[in-house]
Structure formats: structure tokens, C-alpha cells
C-alpha positions, 0 to 999 in steps of 0.5 A: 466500538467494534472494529472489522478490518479485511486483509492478512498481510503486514500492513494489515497487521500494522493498522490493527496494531495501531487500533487496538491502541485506542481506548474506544476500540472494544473489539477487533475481528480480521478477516481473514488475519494472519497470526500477528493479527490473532494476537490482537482479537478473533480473526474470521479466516475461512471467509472472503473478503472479496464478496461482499454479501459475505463480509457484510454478513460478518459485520451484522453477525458480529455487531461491527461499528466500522469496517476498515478495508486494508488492501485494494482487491476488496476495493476494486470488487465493490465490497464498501459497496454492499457494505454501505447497501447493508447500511454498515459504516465502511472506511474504504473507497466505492468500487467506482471510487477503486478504478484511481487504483484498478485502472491506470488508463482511468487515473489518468483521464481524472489527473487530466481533468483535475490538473495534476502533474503526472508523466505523458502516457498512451494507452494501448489495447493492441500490440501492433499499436503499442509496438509500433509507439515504442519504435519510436518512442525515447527510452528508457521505457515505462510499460503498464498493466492497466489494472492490478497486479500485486505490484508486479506488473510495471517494468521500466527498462532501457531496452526496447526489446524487452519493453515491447515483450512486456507489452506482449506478455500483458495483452497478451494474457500473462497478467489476467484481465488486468493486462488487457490494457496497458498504459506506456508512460513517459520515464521521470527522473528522480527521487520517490516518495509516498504521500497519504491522506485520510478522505471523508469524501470532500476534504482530506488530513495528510498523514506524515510522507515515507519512501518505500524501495521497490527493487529486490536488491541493495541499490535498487538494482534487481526486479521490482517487488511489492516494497523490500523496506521504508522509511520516515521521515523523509528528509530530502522534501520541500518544506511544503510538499505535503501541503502543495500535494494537497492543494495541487493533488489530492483536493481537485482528483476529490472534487473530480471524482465527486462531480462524476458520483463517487463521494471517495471516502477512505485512505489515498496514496500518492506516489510523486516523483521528485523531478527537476520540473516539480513533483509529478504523480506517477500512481494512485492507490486506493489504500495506504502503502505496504510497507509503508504502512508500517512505518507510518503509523508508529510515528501517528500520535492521535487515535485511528479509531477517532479519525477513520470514524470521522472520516467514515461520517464525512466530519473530518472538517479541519482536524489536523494530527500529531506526529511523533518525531520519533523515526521508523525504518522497515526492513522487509525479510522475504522468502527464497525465489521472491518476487518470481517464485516466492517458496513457503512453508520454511520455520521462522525463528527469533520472533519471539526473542524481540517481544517486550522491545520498545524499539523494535516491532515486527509485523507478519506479512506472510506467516502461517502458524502450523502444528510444529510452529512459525512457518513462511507462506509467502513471499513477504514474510515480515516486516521488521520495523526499528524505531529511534531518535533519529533515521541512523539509530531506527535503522541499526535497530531494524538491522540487529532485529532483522538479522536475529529472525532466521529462516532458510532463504532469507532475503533483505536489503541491506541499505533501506534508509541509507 
């Protein structure tokens, strides 16, 4: 089995860390990769995975059984599209399929028509309408860019001034097309977590729920970022909230999308809020979590390569997977300036002291390999990942890890899995 996977960040790495454990796996190719990911098979970094012609060019010259598609930005611009037109097999939504991700004013019309549980929300295209909502809105205030945005395009405040800024900062240009709409949300109390499922376009398996930590600083305090750490498991959730997302979530939001033409095929993210009403869906991704990624698959106990292919060929029927109790705490070390002005080309050092550990893994996010060696080269740089009997002893190991890797600037949390 050959294997292409699209992306170069840490939960890129983590998936193919994970398929290169399969005994079908013959060979896997990234593209573009980053240097964890070369030390798994050859990386193909000079061409992009955002055209479609070109990725499916690269699966037919290197005889690709299966392409996995790791972040949402190929999604949405339709690259499983032409791959399924150059008759390649593709594990990853139809671009039509992406808009649960690339629009946030869409996800909503298909919550609406599945039934789901989600906050109240107005969408916007102008600012003196938007403007005038929040005047007489209750705070604190939820505002959204439409589409995608690399995590950063949310900002929750009790501020109604700054709401109404943002507001004028998406219409107004300051996040690209992707702000030329923008969603503004009733706010939810409560606690998150992360819910994913495997989809083969009609039914779906749950993989095991994380939480991820959005804000820069310790207590969630500080900007939102695109994750500083996870966790799983996760003990604060109902015994049956997975299967109830499931039921109640997933399986109708399928069946809607199916009756509009887009058979989804590929991972499904579901961020709930844990509200005293019952969970409510606050977002969609079309693609796991990052970083939740990396704590999730450790704890896998089956075969990537075994389930993405059945999913592919919409033959999950009633698999069900296993799951080691072991426990996985992810500490995301990222550069000076993150999230704002992330600045890059620092040496890293102390990677190559955890190799051989079975309690620690560290994948790269946004490393370079250079000439002098290791450098940063983005604003994530590693995802460090403890794994224990329990949360308390993953999260001591991902700490004294976490704390041997150094580069100038470094920051991290210092209560993830706390």
C-alpha cells in the first residue's frame, strides 16, 4: 500500500507517524512534509498541495493507492475533487463537502436543516448592519469570519467596541475573502471538547474525544491561537456523549449534506460546548484536530491504513476500534511573537536527546532543516507529546520533555492537562 499524505505541520507528522506503523503501509510520500516526516518516507516539498492537477500528478507518477488529506486548505480548494476525476482513491471531503469548514454561515444553514444544537447566530456582509445588531445585542460578544482563517479569525470579548472593530477588520478586508461575511454568534458557557469521527459518506466510527487549549497563556488568558496543547482522555464528559454527538450531530449533518450531492467522505471534527442546556456545537472542521491530533492517535489501537481505506470505499459498516487506556498530554512549544508575528529561523536544540523514549513523542509543526541544523520556521514549532498510565503522569512527561527542547523565545503553557 502506497500512501500520499498533504500537509507539513504537527498533525500531519502525527498521522504519518501513526500509518507508517501499519504492516500494509509499503511507502509513504508527504507533500510538502517537514523534517519529521522525512524520517518517515520521501517528502515531495516543491509541489502544491493546493492544486489539484498537481497533487493528482504526483499520486499517478508515484503509483499512490490512497491520498490522505491532513489540513483544510486543499479541502476547501477541491483537491479530492480532481483526485477522484483522476480516478485516485482520496480519504478527505469534496470541496463542496469542506464549506462545513470554509464557511461558517453554511455550517449553520446545514445544523438548521440536520437539527443540531448549536448557538444563535446572524450573519453579516455589511458593517453598518452588523454594527447595528451588536448595539443591541447582549455581551459578551462572539464575531466571526466566514470562512478560514488559520484559527485566528474568531474573537470573543465582553467589549463591545472591540466586537464592533473586529466586525470592521473582517468586512473590511483584514482577513481576505474569507472575512467578507461574518457570522455573530450567541456566547455559550462552559467547558470544550473535541469530537471526531471517521466518515465513509453514509456512516460514521467515533474516535476517542481530546480537549484542546486555545489561548496563548496559562488559564486561558491572553489571544486565541490555533491550540498551545491537548489532552485525552478527557474525564469531565457523560458516559454517553460520544454516542449521543453521533446520533444527534454527526449522523443527520451526513444525511444533509448527502441529500444536497456531497457524499462526505473523510474525518469530521465537532467542537461542543458543554453548556448547562446540553452540548451545542460551536464549529466543523473538515479534517482532525491540531493538536488534537496528536493526542488522539497514540491512544488509537487498530490500523490507520485498514480504516481510512475502508472509509475511502465507503465499507466502514459497523467497525467498531480499540483504544489504549493509556493517557497523552500535548504541550505545544511555539515561537517568540506567536500568534501575531510568530519570528523564525531560531536553532532548536534537545530533540535529539528524547529519541528511544517510549513515553515521549515530539512532533514537528514548523521546523526547517538548515545547513547549521534545526531551525524554527513557524509559529508552532513542536508539538511534545507525554504518554502515562494516567493524565497526571503524561503530563509530568510531556512537562520534563517540553522543558529539555530549547530555542531562543520559547513559549508554552504551563497548565495543559491540569
Amino acid at each position: 500500500m502506497r500512501v500520499l499524505l498533504l500537509g507539513g505541520g504537527g498533525r500531519e507528522h502525527a498521522i504519518g507517524w501513526k500509518l507508517t506503523q501499519s504492516p500494509r503501509l509499503d511507502r509513504l510520500i508527504s507533500l510538502p512534509g517537514n523534517p519529521g516526516l522525512v524520517e518517515l518516507g520521501a517528502v515531495v516539498p516543491t509541489a502544491n498541495m493546493l492544486d489539484g492537477d498537481e497533487v493528482a500528478a504526483v499520486a499517478l507518477a508515484n503509483d499512490v493507492d490512497l491520498v490522505v488529506v491532513g489540513p483544510e486548505a486543499p479541502l476547501a480548494a477541491g483537491v479530492a475533487d480532481a483526485l477522484v476525476a483522476a480516478r485516485v482513491p482520496v480519504f478527505g471531503p469534496s470541496a463542496a463537502g469542506a464549506r462545513l469548514e470554509s464557511s461558517k454561515a453554511y455550517a449553520k444553514e446545514v445544523m438548521a436543516r440536520a437539527g443540531v444544537a448549536t448557538a444563535a447566530s446572524h450573519t453579516f456582509r455589511d458593517i453598518a448592519a452588523a454594527t447595528a445588531h451588536l448595539a443591541t445585542a447582549d455581551g459578551p460578544y462572539v464575531v466571526k469570519a466566514d470562512g478560514l482563517a488559520a484559527g485566528k479569525g474568531v474573537l470573543v470579548t465582553p467589549d463591545v467596541d472591540a466586537a464592533t472593530a473586529w466586525a470592521q477588520l473582517c468586512l473590511s478586508g483584514g482577513f481576505g475573502p474569507a472575512g467578507e461575511t461574518v457570522v455573530i454568534e450567541e456566547h455559550l458557557e462552559g467547558r470544550e471538547v473535541s469530537v471526531f469521527a471517521v466518515c465513509d459518506g453514509s456512516t460514521a466510527v467515533a474516535l476517542t474525544p481530546a480537549r484542546d487549549y486555545k489561548r496563548l497563556e496559562d488559564g486561558d488568558a491572553g489571544p486565541n491561537t490555533g491550540g498551545m496543547g491537548s489532552m485525552s482522555p478527557v474525564d469531565d464528559l457523560a458516559p454517553d456523549l460520544v454516542t449521543d454527538t453521533m446520533r444527534n450531530v454527526v449522523d443527520p449533518v451526513l444525511e444533509v449534506l448527502e441529500s444536497q450531492g456531497a457524499t462526505y467522505r473523510g474525518f469530521l471534527y465537532v467542537g461542543l460546548m458543554l453548556t448547562a442546556d446540553g452540548p451545542k456545537v460551536l464549529e466543523f472542521n473538515c479534517r482532525l484536530g491540531d493538536p488534537e491530533t496528536q493526542v488522539v492517535l497514540p491512544r488509537l489501537d487498530d490500523d490507520l491504513v485498514d480504516l481510512l481505506e475502508a472509509a475511502t470505499a465507503g465499507e466502514l459498516d459497523d467497525r467498531s476500534l480499540d483504544w489504549a487506556p493509556t493517557a497523552a498530554v500535548d504541550v505545544v512549544l511555539a515561537a517568540p511573537g506567536y500568534p501575531e508575528a510568530p519570528e523564525t529561523g531560531a536553532p532548536i536544540e534537545g530533540i535529539d536527546e528524547l529519541a528511544g523514549r517510549n513515553d515521549v513523542l515530539v512532533f514537528h509543526a514548523g521546523t526547517r532543516r538548515t545547513d547549521e541544523g534545526l531551525v524554527t520556521a513557524g509559529g508552532r514549532v513542536l508539538n511534545v507529546v507525554g504518554l502515562g498510565e494516567d493524565v497526571a503522569a503524561a503530563r509530568q512527561a510531556a512537562y520534563a520533555a517540553a522543558e529539555h527542547i530549547e530555542f531562543p523565545g520559547k513559549q508554552m503553557r504551563k497548565d495543559i492537562g491540569a
